[in-house]
N, C-alpha and C positions, 0 to 999 in steps of 0.2 A: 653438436656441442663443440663450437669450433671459438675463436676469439674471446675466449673467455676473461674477463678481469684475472688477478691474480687472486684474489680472496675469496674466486666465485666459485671454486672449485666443492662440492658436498664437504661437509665439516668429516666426513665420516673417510674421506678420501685424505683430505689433510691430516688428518691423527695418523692414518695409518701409514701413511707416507711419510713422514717425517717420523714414524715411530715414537709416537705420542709429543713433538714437537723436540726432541732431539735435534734432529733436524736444522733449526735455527740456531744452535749454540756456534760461538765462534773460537777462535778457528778451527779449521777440518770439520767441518760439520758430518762428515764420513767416521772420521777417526770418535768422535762421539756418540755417531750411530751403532757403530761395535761398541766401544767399550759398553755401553748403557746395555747391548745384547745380552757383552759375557756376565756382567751385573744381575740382569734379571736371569740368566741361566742358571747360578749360582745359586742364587734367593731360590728358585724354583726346586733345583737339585737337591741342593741343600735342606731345605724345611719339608719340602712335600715327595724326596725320592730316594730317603736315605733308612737304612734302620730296617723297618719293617716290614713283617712280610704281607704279601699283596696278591693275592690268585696263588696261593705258596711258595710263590720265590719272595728275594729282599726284594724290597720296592728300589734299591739303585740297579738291577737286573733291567729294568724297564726304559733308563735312562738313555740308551741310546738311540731305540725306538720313540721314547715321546723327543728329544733334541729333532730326529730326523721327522716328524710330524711335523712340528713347532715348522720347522723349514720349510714343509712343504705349504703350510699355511700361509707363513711369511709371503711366500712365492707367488701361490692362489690367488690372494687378497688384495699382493705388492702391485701385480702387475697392472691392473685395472685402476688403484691407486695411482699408481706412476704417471698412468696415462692421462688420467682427469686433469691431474694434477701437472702436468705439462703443456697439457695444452692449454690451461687455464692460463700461463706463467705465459705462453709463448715462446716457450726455450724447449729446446730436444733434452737437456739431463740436466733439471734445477738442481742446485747445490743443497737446496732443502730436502730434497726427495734421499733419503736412507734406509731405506724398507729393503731397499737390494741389499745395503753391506747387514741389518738383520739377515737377512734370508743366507748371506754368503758363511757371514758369523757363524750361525748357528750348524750352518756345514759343516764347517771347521772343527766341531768341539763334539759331532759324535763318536761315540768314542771313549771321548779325553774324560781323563780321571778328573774330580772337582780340587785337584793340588793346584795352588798357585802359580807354578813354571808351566805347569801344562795349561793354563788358561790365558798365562802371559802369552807364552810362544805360540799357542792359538791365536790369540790376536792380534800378535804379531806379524807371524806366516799371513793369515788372511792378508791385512794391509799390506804388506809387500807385495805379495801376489794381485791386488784390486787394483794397488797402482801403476806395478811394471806391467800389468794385463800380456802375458807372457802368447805366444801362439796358443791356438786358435783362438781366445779370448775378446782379441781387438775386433775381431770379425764381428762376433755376435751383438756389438753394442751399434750394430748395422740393422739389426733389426726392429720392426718399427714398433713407434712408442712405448709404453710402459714394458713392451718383452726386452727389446737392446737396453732398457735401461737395467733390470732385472737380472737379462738370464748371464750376461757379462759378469756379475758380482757371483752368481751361482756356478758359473767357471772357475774362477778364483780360488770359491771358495771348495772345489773339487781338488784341487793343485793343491791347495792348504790341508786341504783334508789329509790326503797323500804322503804329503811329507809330515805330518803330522805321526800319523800310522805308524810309520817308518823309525821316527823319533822316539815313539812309543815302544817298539819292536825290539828295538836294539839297545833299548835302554837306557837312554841319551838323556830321556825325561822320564825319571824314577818317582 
């Protein structure tokens, strides 16, 4: 599956790589890919993780386990996505392909309270961190296809995590 048209890619590769067509919004089509993350995070958190109790704890106890899921799924799914989806394109990191800043996103925000500064400055932190791709980070998007594309964003989104935490900790983001 090599020389592929650009539209030949499984429909099922495109959705998820572009994170249901995210992806194509202009500009930053990255910057769209987060925020659309922290948005369905929220929706998620929000309506289906709040309030009640669930195996008897509150069902937001559960929250940073299903985030860190959500991620690894992202990640699962992403990479194999990335890959179709690049080489179908012909280019090593289409601008369309955002399943990585999902996957980084959703790093970012295990954790974080569903308060509006702490999902800002989640998204924040991530995109700062995706773009300056701080050490070790530049390295990994060395790795071939749909992984460099991927696991680069999933670094990112560790750093962001991090200082996230940290932001959390000391009370910075109440």
């Amino acid at each position: 599956m090599t020389n592929l048209e650009p539209n030949r890619a499984p429909l099922w590769a495109r959705l998820t790589a572009t994170f249901l067509g995210t992806g194509y919004l202009k500009p930053a089509p990255g910057s769209w890919g987060s925020a659309g993350t922290v948005l369905l995070w929220w929706l998620i958190a929000h309506f289906f993780l709040s309030g009640e109790l669930f195996l008897g704890r509150p069902a937001q106890y559960y929250r940073p386990y299903i985030c860190a899921a959500l991620a690894l799924f992202a990640i699962g799914l992403g990479i194999p996505a990335a890959t179709l989806v690049a080489r179908a394109s012909g280019k090593k990191d289409p601008q369309s392909v955002v399943i990585d800043e999902t996957a980084g996103q959703l790093i970012t925000l295990i954790g974080a309270p569903l308060a509006w500064k702490s999902l800002l400055a989640g998204f924040i932190l991530f995109r700062a961190f995706d773009i300056v791709k701080p050490p070790p980070i530049r390295l990994l998007e060395r790795l071939p296809e749909g992984t460099g594309i991927v696991v680069d964003d999933v670094g990112a989104g560790l750093y962001a995590l991090a200082v996230m935490q940290l932001l959390l900790h000391f009370g910075v983001l109440a």
